[in-house]
RORO-299953 format. One line per field, with one value per residue: residue number from 0; residue in three letters; x, y, z of N, C-alpha, C in turn. Coordinates in steps of 0.02 Angstrom, whole numbers, plus 50000, padded with zeros to 5 digits. Atoms other than C-alpha are relative to their C-alpha. Layout:
# RORO-299953
seq <- NUM,...
type <- ALA,...
n.X <- X,...
n.Y <- Y,...
n.Z <- Z,...
ca.X <- X,...
ca.Y <- Y,...
ca.Z <- Z,...
c.X <- X,...
c.Y <- Y,...
c.Z <- Z,...
***
This chain:
# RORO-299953
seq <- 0,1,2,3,4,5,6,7,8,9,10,11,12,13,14,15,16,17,18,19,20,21,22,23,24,25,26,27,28,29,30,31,32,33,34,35,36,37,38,39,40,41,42,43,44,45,46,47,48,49,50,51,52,53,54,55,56,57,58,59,60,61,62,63,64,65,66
type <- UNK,UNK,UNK,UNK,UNK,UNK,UNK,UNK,UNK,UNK,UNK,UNK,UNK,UNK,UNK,UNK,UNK,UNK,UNK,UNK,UNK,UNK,UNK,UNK,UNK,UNK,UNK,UNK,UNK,UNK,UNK,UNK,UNK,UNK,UNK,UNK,UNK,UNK,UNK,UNK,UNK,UNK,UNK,UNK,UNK,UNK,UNK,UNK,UNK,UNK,UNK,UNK,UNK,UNK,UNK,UNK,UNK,UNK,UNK,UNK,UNK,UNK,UNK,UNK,UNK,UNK,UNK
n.X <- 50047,50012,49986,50095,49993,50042,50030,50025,49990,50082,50050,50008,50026,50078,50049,50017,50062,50076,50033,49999,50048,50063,50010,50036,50091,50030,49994,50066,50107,50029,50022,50078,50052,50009,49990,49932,50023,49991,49925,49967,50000,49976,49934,49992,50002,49930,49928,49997,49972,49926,49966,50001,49952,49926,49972,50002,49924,49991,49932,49940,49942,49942,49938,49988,49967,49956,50005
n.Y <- 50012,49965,50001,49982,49978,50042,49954,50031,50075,50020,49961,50063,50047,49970,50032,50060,50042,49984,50067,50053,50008,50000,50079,50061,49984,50034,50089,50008,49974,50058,50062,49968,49990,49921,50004,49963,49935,50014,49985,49923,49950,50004,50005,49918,49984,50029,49991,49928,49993,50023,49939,49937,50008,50007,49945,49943,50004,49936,50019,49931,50036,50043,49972,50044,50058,50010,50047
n.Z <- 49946,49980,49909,49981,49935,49945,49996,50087,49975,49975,50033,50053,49975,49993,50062,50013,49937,50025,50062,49960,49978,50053,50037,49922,50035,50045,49990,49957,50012,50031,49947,49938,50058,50031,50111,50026,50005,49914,49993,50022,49949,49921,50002,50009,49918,49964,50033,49985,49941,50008,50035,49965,49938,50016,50047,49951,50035,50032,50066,49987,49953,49991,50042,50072,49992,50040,50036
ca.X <- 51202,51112,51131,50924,50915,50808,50676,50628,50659,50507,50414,50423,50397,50230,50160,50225,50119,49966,49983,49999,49842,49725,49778,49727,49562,49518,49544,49432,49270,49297,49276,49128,49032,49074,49056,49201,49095,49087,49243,49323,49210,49262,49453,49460,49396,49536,49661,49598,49614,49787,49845,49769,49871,50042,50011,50029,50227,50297,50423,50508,50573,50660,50847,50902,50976,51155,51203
ca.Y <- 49999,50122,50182,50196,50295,50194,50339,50273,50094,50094,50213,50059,49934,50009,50015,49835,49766,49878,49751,49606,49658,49680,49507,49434,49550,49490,49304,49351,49446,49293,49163,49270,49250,49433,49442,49542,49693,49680,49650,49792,49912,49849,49837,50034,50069,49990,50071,50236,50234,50144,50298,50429,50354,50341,50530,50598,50549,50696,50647,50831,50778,50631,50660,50605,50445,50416,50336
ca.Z <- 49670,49749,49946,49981,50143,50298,50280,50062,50120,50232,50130,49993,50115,50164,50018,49972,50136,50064,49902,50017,50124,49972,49898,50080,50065,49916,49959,50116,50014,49888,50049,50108,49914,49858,49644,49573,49556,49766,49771,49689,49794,49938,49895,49819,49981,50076,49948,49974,50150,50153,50033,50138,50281,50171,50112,50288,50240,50207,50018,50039,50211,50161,50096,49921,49903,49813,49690
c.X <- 49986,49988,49903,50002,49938,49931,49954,50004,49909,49950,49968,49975,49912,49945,50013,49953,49948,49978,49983,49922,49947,49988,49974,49928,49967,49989,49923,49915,50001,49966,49944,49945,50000,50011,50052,49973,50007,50057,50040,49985,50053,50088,49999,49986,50048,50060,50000,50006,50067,50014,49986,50023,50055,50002,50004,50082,50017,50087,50076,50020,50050,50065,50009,50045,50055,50012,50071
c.Y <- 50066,50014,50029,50025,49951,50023,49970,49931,49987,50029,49926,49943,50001,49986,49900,49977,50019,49959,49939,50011,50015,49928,49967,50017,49955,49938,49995,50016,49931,49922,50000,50013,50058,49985,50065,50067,50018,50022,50060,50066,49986,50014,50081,50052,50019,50050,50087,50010,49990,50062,50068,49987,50003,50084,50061,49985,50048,49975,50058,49994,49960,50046,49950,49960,50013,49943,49947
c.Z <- 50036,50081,50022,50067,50039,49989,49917,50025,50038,49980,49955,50040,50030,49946,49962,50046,49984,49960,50057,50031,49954,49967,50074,50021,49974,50007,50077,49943,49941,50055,50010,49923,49963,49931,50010,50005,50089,50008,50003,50038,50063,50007,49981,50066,50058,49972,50021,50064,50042,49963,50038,50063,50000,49985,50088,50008,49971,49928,50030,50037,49992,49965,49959,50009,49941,49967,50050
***
């Protein structure tokens, strides 16, 4: 088992909630009539902005986790 420091823990949890709010997206632009092609803009959108909010996380800060 591995000792995950607090610091990687919420890094991961972040990005899990990014999946989470794309599947609840998507469930909205399908409510609201969007075709898949729609869709997809609109979600890549979302993803790229969610990622350019996780990449102001600096990796090289955290400290390495043990085994």
């Amino acid at each position: 088992m591995y000792d995950v420091p607090n610091e990687i823990r919420d890094y991961i949890e972040a990005y899990l909630k990014m999946w989470e709010d794309e599947e609840s997206y998507n469930a909205v632009l399908i409510n609201q009539g969007k075709n898949q092609k729609e869709r997809m803009e609109l979600l890549l959108q979302l993803v790229v902005q969610q990622l350019q909010m996780l990449e102001t996380v600096s990796l090289n800060n955290l400290p390495e986790f043990r085994k």
